[in-house]
MARLUMMI-940595 format. One record per residue (C-alpha): residue number from 0; residue in one letter; x, y, z. Coordinates in pm, 1 decimal, always signed. Example, Ala and Ser with C-alpha at 12.3 -4.5 7.8 and 13.67 -1.06 7.14 Angstrom:
// residues 2
+------+------+----------+----------+----------+
: resi : resn :       px :       py :       pz :
+------+------+----------+----------+----------+
:    0 :    a :  +1230.0 :   -450.0 :   +780.0 :
:    1 :    s :  +1367.0 :   -106.0 :   +714.0 :
+------+------+----------+----------+----------+
//
This chain:
// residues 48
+------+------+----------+----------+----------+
: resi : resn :       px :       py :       pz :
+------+------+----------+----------+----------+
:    0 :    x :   -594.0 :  -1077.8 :  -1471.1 :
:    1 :    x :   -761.8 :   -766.2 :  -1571.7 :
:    2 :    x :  -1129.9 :   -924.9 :  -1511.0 :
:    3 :    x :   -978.7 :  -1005.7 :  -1151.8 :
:    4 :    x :   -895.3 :   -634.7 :  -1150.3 :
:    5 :    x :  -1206.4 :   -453.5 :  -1239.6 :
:    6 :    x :  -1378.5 :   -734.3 :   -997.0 :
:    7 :    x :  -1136.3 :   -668.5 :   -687.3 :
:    8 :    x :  -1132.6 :   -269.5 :   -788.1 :
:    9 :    x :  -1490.4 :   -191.4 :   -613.8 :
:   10 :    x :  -1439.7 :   -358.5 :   -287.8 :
:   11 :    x :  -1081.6 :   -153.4 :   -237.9 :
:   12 :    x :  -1252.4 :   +157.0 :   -330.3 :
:   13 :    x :  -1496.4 :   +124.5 :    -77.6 :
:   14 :    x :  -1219.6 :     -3.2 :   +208.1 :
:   15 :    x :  -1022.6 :   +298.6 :   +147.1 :
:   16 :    x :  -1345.0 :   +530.7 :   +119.7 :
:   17 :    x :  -1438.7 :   +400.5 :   +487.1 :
:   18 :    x :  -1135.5 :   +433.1 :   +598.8 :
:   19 :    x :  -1109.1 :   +757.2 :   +492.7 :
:   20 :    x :  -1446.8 :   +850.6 :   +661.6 :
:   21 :    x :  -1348.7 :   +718.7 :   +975.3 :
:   22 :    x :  -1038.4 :   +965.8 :   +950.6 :
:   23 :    x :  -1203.7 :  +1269.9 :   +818.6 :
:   24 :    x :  -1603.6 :  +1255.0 :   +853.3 :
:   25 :    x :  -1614.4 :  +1549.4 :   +648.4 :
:   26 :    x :  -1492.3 :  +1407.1 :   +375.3 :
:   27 :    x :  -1836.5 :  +1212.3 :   +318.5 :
:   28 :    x :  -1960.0 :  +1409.4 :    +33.5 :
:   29 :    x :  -1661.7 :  +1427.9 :   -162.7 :
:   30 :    x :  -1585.0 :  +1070.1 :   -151.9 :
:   31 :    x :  -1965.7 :   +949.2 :   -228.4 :
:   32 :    x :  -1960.8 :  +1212.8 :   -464.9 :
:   33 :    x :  -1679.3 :  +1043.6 :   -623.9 :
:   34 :    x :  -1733.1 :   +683.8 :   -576.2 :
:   35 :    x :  -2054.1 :   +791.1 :   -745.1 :
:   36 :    x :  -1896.1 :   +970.6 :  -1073.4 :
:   37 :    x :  -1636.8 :   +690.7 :  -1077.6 :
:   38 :    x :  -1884.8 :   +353.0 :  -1097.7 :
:   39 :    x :  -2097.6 :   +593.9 :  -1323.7 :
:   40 :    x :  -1794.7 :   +585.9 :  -1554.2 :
:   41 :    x :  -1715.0 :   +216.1 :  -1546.7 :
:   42 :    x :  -2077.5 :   +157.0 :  -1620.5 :
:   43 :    x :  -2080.0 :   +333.8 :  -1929.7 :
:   44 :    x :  -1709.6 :   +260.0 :  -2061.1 :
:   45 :    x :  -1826.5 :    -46.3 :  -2208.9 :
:   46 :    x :  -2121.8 :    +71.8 :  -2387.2 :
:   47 :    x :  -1938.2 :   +364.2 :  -2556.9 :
+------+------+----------+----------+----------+
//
């Protein structure tokens, strides 16, 4: 279950993120910025 989790967890990041976008464009930078920092993280959480 928590493979299926850190699969699924990606794709509803970046549902919400459009969504979001389509709400408030300005929002843009924050949430790349973000999404960004966030995958950055997951990367490395393994290796450390």
């Amino acid at each position: 279950m928590q493979t299926e989790m850190f699969i699924a967890m990606p794709s509803l990041i970046s549902l919400l993120a459009g969504i979001a976008i389509l709400i408030w464009p300005r929002l843009l930078n924050y949430i790349v910025a973000f999404y960004l920092i966030l995958f950055g993280l997951m990367g490395l959480l393994p290796l450390l």
